[in-house]
N, CA, C and O atoms as a GROMACS GRO file, in nm:
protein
  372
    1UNK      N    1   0.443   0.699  -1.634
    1UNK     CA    2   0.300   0.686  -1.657
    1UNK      C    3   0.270   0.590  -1.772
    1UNK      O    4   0.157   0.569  -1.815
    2UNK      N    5   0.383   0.534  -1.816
    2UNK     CA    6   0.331   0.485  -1.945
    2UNK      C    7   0.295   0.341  -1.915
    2UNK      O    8   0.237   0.268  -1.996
    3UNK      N    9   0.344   0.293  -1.758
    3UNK     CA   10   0.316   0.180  -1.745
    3UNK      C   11   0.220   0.160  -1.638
    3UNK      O   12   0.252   0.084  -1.546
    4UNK      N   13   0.089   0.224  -1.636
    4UNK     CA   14   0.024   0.258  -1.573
    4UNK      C   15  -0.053   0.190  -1.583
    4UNK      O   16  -0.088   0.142  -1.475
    5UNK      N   17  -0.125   0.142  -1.699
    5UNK     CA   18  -0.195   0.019  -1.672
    5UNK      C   19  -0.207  -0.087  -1.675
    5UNK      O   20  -0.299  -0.164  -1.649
    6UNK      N   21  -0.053  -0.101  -1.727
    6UNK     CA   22   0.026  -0.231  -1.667
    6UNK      C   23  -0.024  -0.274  -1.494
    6UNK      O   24  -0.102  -0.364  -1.461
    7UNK      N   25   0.053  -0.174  -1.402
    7UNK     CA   26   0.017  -0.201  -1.298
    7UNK      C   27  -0.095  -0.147  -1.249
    7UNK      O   28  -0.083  -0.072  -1.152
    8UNK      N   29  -0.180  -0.164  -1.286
    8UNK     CA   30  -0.348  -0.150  -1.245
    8UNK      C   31  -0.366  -0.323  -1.268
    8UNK      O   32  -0.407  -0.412  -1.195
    9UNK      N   33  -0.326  -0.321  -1.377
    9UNK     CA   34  -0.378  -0.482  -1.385
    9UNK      C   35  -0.292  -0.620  -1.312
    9UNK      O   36  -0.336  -0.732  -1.288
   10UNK      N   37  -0.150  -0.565  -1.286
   10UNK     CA   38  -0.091  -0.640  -1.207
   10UNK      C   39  -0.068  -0.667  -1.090
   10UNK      O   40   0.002  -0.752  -1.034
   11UNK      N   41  -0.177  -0.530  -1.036
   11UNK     CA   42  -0.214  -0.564  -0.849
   11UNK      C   43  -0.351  -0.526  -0.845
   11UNK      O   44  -0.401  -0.463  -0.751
   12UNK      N   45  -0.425  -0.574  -0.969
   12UNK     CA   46  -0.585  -0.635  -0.915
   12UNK      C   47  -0.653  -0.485  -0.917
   12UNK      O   48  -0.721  -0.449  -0.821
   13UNK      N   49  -0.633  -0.399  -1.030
   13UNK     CA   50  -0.654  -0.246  -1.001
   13UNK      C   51  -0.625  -0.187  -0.884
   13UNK      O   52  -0.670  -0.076  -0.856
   14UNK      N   53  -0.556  -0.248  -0.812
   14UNK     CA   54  -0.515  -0.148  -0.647
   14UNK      C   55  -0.617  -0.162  -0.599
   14UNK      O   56  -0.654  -0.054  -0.555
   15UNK      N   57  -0.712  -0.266  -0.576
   15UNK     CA   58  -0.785  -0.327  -0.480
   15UNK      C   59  -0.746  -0.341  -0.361
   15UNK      O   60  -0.686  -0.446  -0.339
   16UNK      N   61  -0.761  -0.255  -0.256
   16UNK     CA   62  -0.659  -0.240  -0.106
   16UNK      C   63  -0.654  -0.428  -0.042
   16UNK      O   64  -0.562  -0.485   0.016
   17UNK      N   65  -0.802  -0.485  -0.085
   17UNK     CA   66  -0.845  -0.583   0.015
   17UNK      C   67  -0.725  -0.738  -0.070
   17UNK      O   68  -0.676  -0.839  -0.021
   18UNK      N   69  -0.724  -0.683  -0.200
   18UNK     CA   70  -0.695  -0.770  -0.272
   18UNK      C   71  -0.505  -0.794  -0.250
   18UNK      O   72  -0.434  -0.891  -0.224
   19UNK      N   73  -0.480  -0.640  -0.279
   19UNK     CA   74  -0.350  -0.667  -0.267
   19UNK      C   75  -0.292  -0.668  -0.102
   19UNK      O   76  -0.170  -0.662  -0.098
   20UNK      N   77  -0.353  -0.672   0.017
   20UNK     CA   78  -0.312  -0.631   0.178
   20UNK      C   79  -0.328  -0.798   0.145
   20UNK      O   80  -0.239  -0.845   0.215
   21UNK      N   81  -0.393  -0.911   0.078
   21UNK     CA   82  -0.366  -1.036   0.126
   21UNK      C   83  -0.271  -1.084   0.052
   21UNK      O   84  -0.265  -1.207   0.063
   22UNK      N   85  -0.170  -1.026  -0.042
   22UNK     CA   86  -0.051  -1.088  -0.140
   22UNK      C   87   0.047  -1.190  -0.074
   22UNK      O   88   0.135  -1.140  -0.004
   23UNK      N   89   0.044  -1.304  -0.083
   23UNK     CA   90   0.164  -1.352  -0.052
   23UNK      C   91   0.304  -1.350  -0.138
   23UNK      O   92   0.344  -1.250  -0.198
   24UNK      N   93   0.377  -1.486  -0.133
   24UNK     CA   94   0.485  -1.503  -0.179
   24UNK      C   95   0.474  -1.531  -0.325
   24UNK      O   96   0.561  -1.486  -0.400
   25UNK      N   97   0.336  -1.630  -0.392
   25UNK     CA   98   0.325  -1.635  -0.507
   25UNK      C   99   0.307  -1.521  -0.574
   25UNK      O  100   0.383  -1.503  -0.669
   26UNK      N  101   0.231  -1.445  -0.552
   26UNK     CA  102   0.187  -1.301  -0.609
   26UNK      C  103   0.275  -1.207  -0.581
   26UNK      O  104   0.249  -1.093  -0.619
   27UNK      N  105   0.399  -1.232  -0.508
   27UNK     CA  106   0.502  -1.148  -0.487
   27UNK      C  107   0.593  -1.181  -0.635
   27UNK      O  108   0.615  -1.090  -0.716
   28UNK      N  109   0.644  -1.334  -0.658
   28UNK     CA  110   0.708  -1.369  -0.762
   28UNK      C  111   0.642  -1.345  -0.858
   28UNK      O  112   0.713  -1.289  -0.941
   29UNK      N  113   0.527  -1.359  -0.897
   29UNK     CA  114   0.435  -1.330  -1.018
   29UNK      C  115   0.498  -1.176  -1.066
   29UNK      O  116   0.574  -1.150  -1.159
   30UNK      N  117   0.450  -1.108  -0.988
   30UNK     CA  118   0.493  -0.945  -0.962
   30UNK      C  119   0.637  -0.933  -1.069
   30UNK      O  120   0.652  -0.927  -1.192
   31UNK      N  121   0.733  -0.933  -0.949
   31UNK     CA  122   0.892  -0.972  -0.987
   31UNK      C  123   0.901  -1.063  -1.137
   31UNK      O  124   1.001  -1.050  -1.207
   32UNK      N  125   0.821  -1.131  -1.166
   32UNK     CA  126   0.844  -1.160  -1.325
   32UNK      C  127   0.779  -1.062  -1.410
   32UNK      O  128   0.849  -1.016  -1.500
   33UNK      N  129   0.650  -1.018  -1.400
   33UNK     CA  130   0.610  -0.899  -1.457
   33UNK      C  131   0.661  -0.774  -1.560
   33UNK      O  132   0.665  -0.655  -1.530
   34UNK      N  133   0.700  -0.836  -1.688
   34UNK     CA  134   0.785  -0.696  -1.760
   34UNK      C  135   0.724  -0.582  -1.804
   34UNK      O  136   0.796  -0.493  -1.847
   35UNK      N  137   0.593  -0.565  -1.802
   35UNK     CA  138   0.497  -0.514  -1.766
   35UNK      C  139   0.477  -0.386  -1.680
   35UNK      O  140   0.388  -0.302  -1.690
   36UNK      N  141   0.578  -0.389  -1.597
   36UNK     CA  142   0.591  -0.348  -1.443
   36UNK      C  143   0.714  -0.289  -1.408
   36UNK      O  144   0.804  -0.329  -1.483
   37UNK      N  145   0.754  -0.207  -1.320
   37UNK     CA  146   0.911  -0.186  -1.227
   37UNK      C  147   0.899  -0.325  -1.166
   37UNK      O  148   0.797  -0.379  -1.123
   38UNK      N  149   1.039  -0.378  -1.171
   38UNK     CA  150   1.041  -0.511  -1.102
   38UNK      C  151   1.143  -0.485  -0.968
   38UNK      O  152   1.255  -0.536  -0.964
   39UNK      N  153   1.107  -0.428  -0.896
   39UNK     CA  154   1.161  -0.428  -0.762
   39UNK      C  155   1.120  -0.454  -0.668
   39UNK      O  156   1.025  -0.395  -0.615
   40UNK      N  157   1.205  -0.585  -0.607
   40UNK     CA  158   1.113  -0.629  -0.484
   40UNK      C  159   1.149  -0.523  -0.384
   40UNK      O  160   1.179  -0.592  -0.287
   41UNK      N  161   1.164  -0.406  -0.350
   41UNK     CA  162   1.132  -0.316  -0.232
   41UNK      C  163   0.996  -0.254  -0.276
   41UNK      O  164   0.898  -0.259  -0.200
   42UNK      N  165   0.990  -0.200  -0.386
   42UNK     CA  166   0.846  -0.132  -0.440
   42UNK      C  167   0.747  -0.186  -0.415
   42UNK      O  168   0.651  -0.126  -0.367
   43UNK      N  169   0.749  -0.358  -0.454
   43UNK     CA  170   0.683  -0.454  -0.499
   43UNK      C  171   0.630  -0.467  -0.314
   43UNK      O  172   0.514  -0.443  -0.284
   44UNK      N  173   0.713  -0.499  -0.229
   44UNK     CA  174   0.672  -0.478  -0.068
   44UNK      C  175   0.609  -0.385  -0.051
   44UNK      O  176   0.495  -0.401  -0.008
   45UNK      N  177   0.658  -0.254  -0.075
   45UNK     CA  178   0.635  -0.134  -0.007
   45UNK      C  179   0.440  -0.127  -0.067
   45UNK      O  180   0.351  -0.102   0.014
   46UNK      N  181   0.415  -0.152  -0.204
   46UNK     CA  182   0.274  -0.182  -0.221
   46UNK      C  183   0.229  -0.250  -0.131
   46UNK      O  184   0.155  -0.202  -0.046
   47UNK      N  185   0.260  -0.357  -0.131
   47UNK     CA  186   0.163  -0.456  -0.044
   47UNK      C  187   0.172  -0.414   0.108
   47UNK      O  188   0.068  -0.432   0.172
   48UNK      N  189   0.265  -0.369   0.166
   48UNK     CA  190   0.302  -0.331   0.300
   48UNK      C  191   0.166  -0.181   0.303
   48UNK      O  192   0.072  -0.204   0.379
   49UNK      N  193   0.162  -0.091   0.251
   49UNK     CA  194   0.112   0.025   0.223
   49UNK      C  195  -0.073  -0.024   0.197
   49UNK      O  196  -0.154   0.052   0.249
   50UNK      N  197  -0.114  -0.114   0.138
   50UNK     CA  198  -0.203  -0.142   0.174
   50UNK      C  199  -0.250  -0.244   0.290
   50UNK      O  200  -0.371  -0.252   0.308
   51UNK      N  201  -0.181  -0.308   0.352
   51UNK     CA  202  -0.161  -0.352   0.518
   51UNK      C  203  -0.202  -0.271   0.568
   51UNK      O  204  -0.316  -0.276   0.613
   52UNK      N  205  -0.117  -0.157   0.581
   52UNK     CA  206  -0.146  -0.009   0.631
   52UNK      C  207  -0.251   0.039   0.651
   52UNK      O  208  -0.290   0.071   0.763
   53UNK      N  209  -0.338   0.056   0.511
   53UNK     CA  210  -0.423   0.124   0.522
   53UNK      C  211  -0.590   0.006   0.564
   53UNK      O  212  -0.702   0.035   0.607
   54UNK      N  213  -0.531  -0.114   0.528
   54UNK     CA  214  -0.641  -0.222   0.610
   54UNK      C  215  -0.657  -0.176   0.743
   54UNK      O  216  -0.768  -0.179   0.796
   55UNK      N  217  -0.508  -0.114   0.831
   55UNK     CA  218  -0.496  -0.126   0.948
   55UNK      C  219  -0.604  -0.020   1.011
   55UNK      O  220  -0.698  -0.030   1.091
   56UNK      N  221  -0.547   0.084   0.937
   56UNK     CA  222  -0.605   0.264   0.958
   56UNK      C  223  -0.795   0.240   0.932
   56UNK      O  224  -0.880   0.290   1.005
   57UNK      N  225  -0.824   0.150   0.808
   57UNK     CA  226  -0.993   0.145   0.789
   57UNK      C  227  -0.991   0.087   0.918
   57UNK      O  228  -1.017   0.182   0.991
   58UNK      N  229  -0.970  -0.043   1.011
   58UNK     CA  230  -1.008  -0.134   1.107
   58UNK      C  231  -0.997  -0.005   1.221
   58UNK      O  232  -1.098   0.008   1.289
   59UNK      N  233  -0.916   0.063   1.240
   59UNK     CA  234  -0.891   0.171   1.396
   59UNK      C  235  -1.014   0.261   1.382
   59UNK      O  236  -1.107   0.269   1.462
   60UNK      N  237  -0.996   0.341   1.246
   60UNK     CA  238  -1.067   0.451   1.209
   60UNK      C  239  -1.223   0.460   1.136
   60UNK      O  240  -1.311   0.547   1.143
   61UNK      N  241  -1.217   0.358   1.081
   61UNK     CA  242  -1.369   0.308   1.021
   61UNK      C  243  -1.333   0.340   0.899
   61UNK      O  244  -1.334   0.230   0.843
   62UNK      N  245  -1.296   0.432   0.804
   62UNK     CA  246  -1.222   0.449   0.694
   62UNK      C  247  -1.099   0.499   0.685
   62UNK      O  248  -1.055   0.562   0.780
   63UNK      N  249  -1.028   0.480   0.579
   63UNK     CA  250  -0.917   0.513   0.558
   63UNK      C  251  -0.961   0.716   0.555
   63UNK      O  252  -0.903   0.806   0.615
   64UNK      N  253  -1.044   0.722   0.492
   64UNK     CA  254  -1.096   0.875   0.459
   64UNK      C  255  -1.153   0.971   0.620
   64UNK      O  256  -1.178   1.092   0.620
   65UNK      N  257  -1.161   0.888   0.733
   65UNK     CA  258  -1.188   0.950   0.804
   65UNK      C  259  -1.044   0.906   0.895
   65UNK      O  260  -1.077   0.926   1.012
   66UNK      N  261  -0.937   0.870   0.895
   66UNK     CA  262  -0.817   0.882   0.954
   66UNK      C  263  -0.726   1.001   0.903
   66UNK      O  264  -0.654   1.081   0.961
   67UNK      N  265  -0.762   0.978   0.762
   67UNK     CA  266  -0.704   1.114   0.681
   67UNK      C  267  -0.794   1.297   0.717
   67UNK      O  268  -0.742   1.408   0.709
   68UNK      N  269  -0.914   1.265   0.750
   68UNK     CA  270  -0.962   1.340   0.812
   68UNK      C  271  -0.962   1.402   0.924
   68UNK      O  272  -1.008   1.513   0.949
   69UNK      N  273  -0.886   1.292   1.024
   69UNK     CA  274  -0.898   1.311   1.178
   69UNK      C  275  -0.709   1.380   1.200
   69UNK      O  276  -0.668   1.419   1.309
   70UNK      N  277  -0.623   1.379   1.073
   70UNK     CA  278  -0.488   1.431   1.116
   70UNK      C  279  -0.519   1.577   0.971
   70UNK      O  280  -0.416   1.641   0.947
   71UNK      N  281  -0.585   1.599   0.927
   71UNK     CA  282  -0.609   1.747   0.837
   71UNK      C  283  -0.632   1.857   0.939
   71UNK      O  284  -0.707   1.886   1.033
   72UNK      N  285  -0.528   1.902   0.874
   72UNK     CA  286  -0.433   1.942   0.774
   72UNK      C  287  -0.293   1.904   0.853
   72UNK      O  288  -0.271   1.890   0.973
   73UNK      N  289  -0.195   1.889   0.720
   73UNK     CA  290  -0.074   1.841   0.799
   73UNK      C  291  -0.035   1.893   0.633
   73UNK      O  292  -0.103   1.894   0.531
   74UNK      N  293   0.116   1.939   0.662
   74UNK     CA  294   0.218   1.956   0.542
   74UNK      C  295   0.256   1.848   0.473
   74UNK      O  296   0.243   1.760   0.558
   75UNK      N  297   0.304   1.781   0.350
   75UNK     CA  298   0.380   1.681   0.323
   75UNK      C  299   0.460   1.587   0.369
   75UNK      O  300   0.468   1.465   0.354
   76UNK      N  301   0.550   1.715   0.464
   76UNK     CA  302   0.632   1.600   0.556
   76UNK      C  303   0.603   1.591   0.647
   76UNK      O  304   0.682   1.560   0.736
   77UNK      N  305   0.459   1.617   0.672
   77UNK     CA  306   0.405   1.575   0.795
   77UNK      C  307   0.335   1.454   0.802
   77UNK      O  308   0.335   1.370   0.893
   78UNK      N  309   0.253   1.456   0.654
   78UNK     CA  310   0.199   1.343   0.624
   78UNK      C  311   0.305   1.239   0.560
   78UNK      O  312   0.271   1.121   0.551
   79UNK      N  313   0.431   1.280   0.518
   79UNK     CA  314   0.514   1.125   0.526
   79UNK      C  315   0.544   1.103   0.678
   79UNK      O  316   0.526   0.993   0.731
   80UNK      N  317   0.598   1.227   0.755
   80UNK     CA  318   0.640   1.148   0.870
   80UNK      C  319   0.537   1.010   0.933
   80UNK      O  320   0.573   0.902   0.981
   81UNK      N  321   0.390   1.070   0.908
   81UNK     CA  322   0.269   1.001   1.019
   81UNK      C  323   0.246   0.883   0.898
   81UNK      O  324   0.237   0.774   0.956
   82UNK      N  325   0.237   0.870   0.793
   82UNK     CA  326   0.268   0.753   0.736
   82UNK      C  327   0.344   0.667   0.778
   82UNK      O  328   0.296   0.568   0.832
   83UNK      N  329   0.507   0.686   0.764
   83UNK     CA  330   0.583   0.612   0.803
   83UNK      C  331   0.562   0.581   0.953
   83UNK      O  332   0.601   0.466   0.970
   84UNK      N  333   0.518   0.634   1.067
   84UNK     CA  334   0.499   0.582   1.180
   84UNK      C  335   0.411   0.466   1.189
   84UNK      O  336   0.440   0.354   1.231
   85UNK      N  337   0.306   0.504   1.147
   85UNK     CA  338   0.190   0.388   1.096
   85UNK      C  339   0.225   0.249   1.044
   85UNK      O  340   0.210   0.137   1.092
   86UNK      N  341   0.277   0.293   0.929
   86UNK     CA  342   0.390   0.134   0.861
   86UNK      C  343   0.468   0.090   0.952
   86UNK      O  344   0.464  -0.027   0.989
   87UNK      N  345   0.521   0.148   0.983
   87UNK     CA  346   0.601   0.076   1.133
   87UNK      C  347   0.564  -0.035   1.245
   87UNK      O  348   0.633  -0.121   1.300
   88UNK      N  349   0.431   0.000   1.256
   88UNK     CA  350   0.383  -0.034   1.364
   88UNK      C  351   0.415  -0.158   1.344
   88UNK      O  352   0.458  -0.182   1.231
   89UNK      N  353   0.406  -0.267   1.437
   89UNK     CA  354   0.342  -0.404   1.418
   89UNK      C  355   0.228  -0.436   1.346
   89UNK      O  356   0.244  -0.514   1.252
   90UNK      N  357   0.081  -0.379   1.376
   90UNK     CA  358  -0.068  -0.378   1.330
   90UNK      C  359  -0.027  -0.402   1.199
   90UNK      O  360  -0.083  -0.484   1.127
   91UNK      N  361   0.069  -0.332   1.165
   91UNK     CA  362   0.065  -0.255   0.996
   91UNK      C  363   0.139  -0.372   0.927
   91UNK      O  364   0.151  -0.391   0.806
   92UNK      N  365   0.181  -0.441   1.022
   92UNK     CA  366   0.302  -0.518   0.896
   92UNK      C  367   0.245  -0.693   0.960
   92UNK      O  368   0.319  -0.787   0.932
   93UNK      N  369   0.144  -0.716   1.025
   93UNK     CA  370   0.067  -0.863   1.014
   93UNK      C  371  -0.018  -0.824   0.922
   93UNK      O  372  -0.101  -0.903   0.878
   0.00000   0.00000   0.00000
């Protein structure tokens, strides 16, 4: 937690719209960042994870009513249906 607002400020406060368009520059930016965990899987898995949830607002109309439309689900229910989602194709253009 201590580097918490480190990365608020190093992916645009977690702006879904901001960081789902990150390319390769803002990937390396990232990865130099000491500021930050510098791992490029993390560093994906952010930007991939808001892809995601671009994908889920565009199907569902919000992200809050996709999360609505699978309630209630256990933990590993909601990682399993996460990870299906990321998977997709939709999720990862």
């Amino acid at each position: 937690m201590k580097k918490k607002d480190n990365f608020f400020r190093a992916f645009d406060d977690f702006n879904i719209d901001k960081v789902a368009r990150y390319g390769p520059k803002q990937v390396e930016r990232l990865l130099n960042d000491a500021g930050i965990i510098r791992n490029r899987l993390k560093v994906a898995a952010t930007i991939g994870n808001a892809k995601t949830i671009k994908t889920l607002q565009k199907e569902f109309g919000s992200f809050k009513k996709w999360l609505d439309h699978h309630h209630p689900l256990t933990k590993e229910e909601w990682v399993k249906l996460l990870r299906r989602h990321s998977a997709s194709p939709a999720a990862r253009s």
